[in-house]
C-alpha positions as CSV (number, residue, x, y, z in Angstrom):
1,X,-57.3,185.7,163.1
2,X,-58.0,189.2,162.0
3,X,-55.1,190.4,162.5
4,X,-54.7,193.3,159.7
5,X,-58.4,194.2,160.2
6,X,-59.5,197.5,161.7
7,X,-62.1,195.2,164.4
8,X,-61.0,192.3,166.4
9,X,-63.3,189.5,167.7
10,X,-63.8,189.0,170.8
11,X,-61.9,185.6,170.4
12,X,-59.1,187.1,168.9
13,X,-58.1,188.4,172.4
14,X,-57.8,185.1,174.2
15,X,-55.8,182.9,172.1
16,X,-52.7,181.8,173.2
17,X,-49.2,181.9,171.1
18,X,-48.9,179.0,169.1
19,X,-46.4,177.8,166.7
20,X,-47.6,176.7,163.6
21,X,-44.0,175.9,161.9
22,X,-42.8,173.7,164.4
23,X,-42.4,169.8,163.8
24,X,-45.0,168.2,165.7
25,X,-45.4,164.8,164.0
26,X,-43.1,162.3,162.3
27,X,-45.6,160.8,160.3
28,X,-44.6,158.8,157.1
29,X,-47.3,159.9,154.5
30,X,-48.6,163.4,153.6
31,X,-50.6,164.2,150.6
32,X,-48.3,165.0,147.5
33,X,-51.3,166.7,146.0
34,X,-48.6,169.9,144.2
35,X,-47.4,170.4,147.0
36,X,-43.6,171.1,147.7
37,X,-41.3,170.1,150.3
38,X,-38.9,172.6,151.4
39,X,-36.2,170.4,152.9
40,X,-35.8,168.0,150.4
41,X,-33.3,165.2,150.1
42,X,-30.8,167.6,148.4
43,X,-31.3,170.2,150.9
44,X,-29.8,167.4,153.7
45,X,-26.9,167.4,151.5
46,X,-26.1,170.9,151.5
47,X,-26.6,170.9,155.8
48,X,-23.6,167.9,155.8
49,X,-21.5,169.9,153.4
50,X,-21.3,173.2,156.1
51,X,-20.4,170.3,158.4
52,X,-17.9,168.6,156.2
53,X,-16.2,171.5,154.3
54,X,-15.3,174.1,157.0
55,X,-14.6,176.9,154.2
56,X,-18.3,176.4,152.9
57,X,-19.9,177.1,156.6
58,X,-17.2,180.1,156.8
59,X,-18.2,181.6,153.4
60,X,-22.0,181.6,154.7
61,X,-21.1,182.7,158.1
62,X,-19.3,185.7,156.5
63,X,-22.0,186.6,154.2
64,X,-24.4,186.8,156.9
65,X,-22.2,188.9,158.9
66,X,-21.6,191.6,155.8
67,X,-25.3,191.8,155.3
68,X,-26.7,192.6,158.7
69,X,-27.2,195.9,160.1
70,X,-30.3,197.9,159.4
71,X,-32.9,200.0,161.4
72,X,-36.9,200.6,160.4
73,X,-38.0,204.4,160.8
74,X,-41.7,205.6,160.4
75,X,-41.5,209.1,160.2
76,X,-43.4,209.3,163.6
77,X,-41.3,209.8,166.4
78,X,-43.3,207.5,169.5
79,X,-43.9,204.7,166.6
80,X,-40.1,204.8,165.9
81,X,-39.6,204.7,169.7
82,X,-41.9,201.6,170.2
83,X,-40.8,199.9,167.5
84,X,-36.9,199.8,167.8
85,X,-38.1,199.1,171.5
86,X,-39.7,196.2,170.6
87,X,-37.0,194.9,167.4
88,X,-34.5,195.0,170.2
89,X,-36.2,192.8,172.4
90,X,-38.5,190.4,170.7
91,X,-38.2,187.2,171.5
92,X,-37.1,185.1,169.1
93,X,-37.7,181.5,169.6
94,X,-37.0,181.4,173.1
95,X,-33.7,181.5,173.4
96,X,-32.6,184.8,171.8
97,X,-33.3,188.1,172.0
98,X,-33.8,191.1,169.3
99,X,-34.5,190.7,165.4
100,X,-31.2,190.5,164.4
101,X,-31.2,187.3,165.4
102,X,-33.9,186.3,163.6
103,X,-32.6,187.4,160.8
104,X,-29.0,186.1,160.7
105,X,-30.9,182.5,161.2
106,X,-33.3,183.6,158.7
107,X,-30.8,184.5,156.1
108,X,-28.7,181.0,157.1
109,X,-31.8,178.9,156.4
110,X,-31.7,181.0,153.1
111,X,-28.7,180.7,152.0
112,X,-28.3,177.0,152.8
113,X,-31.5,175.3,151.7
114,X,-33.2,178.0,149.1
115,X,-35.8,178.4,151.1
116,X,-36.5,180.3,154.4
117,X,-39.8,180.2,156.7
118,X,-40.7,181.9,160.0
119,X,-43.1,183.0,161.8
120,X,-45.0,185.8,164.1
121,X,-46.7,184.6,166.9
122,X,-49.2,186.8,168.2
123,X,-50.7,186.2,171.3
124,X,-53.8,188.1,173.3
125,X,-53.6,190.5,170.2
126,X,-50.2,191.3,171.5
127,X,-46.7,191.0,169.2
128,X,-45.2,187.9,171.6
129,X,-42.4,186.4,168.9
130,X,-40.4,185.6,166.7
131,X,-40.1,181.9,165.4
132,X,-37.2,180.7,163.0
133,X,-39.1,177.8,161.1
134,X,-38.3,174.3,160.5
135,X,-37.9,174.1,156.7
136,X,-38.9,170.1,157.2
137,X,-42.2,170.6,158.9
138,X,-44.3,172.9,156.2
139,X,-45.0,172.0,152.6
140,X,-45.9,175.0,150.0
141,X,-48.4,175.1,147.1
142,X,-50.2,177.1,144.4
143,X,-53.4,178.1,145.2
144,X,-56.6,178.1,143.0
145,X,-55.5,181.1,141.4
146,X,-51.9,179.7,140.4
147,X,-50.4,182.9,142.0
148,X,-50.6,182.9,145.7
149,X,-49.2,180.2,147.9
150,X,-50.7,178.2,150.2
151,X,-48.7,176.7,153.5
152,X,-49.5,173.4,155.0
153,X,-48.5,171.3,157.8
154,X,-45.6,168.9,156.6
155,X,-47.2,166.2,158.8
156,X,-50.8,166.9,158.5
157,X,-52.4,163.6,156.5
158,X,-55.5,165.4,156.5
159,X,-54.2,168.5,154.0
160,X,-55.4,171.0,155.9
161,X,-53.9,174.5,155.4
162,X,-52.2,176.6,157.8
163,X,-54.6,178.2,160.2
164,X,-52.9,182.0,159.9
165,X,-51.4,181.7,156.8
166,X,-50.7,186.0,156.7
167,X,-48.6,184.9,159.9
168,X,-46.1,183.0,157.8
169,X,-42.8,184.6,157.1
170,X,-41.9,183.1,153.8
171,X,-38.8,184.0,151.3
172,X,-37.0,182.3,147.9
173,X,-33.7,182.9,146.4
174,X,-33.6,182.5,143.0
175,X,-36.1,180.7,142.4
176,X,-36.6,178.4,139.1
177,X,-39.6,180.1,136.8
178,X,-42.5,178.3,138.2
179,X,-41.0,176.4,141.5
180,X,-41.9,177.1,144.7
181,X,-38.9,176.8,146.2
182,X,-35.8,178.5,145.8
183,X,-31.5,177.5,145.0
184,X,-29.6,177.1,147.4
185,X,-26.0,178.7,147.3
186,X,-24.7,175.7,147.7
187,X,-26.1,174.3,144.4
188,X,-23.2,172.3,142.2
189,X,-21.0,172.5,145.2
190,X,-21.6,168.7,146.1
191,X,-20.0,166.6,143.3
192,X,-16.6,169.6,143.9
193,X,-16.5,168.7,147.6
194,X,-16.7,165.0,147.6
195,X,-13.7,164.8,145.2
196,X,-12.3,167.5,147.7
197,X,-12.9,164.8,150.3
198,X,-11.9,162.0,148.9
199,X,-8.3,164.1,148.9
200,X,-8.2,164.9,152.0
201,X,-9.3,161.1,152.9
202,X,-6.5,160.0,151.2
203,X,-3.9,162.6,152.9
204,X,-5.3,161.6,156.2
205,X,-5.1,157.6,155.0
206,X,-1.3,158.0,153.3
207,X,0.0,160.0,156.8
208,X,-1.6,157.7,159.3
209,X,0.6,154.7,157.4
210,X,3.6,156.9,156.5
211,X,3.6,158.3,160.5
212,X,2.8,155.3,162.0
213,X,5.8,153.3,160.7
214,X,5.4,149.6,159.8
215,X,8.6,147.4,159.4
216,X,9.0,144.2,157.2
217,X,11.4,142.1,159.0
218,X,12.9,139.4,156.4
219,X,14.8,136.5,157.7
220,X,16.5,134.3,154.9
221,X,17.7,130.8,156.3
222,X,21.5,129.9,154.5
223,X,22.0,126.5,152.9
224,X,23.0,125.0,155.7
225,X,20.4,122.0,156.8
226,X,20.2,122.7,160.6
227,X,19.1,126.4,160.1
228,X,16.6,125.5,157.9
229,X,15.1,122.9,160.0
230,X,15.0,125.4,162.6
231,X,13.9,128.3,160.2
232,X,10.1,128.5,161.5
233,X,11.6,128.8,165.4
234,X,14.3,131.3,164.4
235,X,11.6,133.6,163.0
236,X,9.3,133.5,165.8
237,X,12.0,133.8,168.3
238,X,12.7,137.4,166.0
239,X,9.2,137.9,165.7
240,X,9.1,138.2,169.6
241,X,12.1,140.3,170.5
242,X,11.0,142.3,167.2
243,X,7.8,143.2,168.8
244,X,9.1,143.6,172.5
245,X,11.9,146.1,170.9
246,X,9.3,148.1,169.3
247,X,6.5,148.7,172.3
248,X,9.9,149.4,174.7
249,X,8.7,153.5,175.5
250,X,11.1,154.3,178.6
251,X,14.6,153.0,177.2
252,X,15.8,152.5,173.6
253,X,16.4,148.2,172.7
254,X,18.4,147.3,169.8
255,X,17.1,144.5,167.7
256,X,20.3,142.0,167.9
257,X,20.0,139.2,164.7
258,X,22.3,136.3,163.2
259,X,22.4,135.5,159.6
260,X,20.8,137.2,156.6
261,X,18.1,139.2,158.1
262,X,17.0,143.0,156.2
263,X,14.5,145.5,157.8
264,X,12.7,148.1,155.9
265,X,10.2,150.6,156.0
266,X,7.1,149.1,154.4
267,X,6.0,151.9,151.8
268,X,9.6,154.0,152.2
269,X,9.7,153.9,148.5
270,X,6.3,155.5,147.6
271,X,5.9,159.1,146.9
272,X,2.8,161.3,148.2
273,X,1.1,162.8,145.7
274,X,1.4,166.1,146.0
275,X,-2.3,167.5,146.4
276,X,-1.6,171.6,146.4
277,X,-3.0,171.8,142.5
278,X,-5.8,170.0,142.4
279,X,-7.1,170.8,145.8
280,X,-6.2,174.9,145.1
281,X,-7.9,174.0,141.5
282,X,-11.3,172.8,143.9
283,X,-11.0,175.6,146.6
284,X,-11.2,178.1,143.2
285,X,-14.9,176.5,142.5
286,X,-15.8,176.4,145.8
287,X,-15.0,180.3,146.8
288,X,-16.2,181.6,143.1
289,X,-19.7,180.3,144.0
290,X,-19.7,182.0,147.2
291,X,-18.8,185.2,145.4
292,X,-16.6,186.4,148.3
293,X,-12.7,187.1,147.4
294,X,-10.3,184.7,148.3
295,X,-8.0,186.5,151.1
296,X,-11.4,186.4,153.3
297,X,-11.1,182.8,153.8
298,X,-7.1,183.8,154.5
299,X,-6.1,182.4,151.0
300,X,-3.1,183.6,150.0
301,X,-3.3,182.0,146.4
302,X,-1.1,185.6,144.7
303,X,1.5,188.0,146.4
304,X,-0.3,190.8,145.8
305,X,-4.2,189.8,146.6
306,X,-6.2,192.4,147.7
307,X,-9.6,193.5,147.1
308,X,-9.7,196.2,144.3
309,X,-13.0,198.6,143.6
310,X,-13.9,196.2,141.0
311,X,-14.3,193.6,143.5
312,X,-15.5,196.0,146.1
313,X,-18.5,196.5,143.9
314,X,-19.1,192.9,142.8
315,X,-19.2,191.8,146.1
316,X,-21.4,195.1,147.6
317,X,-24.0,194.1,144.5
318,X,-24.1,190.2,146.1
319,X,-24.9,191.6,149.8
320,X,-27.6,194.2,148.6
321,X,-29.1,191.3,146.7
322,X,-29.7,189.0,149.9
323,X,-30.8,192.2,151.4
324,X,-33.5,193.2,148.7
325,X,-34.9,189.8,150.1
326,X,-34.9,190.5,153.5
327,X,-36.7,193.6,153.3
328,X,-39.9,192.6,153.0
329,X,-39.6,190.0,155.7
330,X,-38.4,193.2,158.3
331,X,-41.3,195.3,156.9
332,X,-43.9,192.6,157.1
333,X,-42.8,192.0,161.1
334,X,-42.1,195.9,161.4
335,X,-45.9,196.5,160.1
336,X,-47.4,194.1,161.7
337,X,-46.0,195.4,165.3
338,X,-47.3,198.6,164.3
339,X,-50.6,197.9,163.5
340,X,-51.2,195.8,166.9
341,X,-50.3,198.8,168.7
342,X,-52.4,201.5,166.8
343,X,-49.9,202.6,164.3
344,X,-50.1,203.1,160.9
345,X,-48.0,200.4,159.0
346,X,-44.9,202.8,157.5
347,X,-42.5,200.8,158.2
348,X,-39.3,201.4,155.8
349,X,-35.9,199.5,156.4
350,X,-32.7,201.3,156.8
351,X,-30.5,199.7,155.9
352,X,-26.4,200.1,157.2
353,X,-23.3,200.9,154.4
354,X,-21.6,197.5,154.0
355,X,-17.7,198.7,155.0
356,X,-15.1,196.7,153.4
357,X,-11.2,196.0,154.2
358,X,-10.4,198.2,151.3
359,X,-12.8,200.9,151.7
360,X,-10.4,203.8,151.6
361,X,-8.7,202.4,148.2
362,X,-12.7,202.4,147.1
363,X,-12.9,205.8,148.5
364,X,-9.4,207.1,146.5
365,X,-10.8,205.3,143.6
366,X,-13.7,207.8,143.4
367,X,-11.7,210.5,144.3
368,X,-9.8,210.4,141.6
369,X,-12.9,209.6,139.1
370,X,-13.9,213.0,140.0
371,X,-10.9,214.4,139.5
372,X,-10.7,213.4,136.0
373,X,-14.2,214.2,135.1
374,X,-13.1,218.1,136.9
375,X,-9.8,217.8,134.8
376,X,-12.1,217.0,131.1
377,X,-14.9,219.8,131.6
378,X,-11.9,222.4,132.3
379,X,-10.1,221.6,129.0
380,X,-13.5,221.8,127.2
């Protein structure tokens, strides 16, 4: 397309914006040929666990939310104007508005699946959007010179690349030496939560029978002959003013019987297991691979949690992580604005200080650092 090219062709000026990302074909073969998918089978896996295991899609939701918050600078005042003119009101996708919300969905598909693609659509040689990729509808691989990547339609049986490959927003989180694809967050989480969910199952299966209370009506016919002739009609007979006693909702009916007749509670006698351990013992895995402390997700598990500077720092080192991957992706989109609108590309990403609950604890911590250090160079 020319795009990062000092002249532009004459063509170059009447395309139209077109997404190259987007799903256009449900085709059942593709050519395999080293290349890699990046929503694989195990990456639909990790999309139904956010949907089954509410603290999971909390603990991403959260993350995203710490790590936002930046701002690009150029060192030239109009090209700073312009471009935090244009970050706040790129569209993005269609139905949002401003590159934070490209990002957020950018980190998501990150954090979720590995893998995270986008895309800048350029039309008339103008910046037009921003488009959050579908990770199912492009396919990665190493090109001739086993260092660059190549991007190719997921449904394209031909194997033709991309068209504008330098259009492709593409980003990895720790990726395996040699894959193309990155780990998701969510790896080793699924064999935790489906025990976790066959617990709850079972609470929700045990209540609905203990809550929804089923009788065993006994009827024992005496040694008399004539009752137990008459044994089968007895017990319907009880059967029916049983049953017409129990769906009675506006007035209370007593259940009237003659002879040796016991009710009980079917199941009265059998305990509940009591699922706090071993469901606090899964919650534990689950939040340690999130990284995030556990009174985030309002987990009281001691009496005196709270987030020390230890953790302060832990979890500040996580966040600037995810953000050391972003930043290329902002610079990239930053650059590329500039450039279409005679700038130089300068682009350098701001990013905000991540403020925690227990900031001021962090802030008294280092206070008193310093004052020890003062303390040791005066008694020297």
């Amino acid at each position: 397309m020319g795009l990062f090219s000092k002249k532009k062709s004459n063509t170059a000026s009447t395309e139209t914006a077109v997404v190259q990302t987007s799903k256009s074909s449900n085709h059942p073969y593709y050519e395999l040929s080293g290349r890699a998918v990046l929503k694989s089978s195990e990456a639909r896996v990790y999309a139904a666990l956010r949907e089954a295991v509410p603290i999971i899609d909390a603990a991403i939701c959260k993350i995203i939310r710490l790590a936002e918050g930046f701002s690009v600078e150029t060192g030239n005042e109009n090209a700073d104007r312009c471009l935090s003119d244009f970050l706040k009101t790129v569209n993005v996708g269609g139905n949002q508005t401003g590159i934070n919300s490209f990002v957020c969905s950018y980190l998501d598909q990150l954090l979720t699946y590995g893998s995270a693609i986008g895309e800048m659509v350029i039309s008339n040689g103008q910046f037009y959007a921003l488009y959050n990729g579908e990770p199912d509808s492009v396919d990665v691989k190493r090109a001739k010179n086993s260092l660059d990547i190549e991007f190719y339609s997921h449904s394209s049986f031909s194997g033709e690349a991309l068209k504008y490959p330098e259009l492709i927003l593409y980003s990895v989180l720790n990726p395996e030496p040699g894959s193309l694809t990155g780990t998701s967050l969510l790896r080793g989480l699924p064999f935790i939560s489906d025990i976790l969910l066959k617990i709850y199952n079972t609470i929700g299966t045990n209540w609905e029978r203990v809550g929804n209370l089923r009788y065993a009506v006994t009827y024992k016919p005496q040694g008399d002959v004539s009752e137990r002739s008459f044994a089968k009609e007895r017990a319907n007979m009880m059967a029916r003013q049983w049953q017409e006693a129990m769906q009675s909702k506006d007035t209370v009916k007593d259940f009237v019987a003659v002879g040796d007749v016991s009710v009980k509670v079917i199941g009265a006698d059998n305990q509940i297991l009591d699922s706090e351990i071993p469901v606090r013992q899964l919650l534990e895995q689950i939040v340690a691979k999130t990284g995030l402390p556990p009174f985030v997700f309002g987990l009281n598990w001691s009496t005196t949690e709270r987030m020390s500077a230890q953790q302060a720092d832990i979890l500040t080192s996580e966040l600037e992580s995810y953000r050391r991957v972003l930043t290329p992706v902002i610079e990239k989109i930053s650059n590329t604005f500039l450039i279409l609108n005679g700038f130089s590309p300068s682009a350098e990403v701001i990013w905000d200080d991540i403020t925690l609950q227990d900031e001021t604890e962090f802030a008294k911590a280092r206070l008193y650092y310093a004052q020890a250090e003062k303390i040791e160079r005066e008694e020297e």
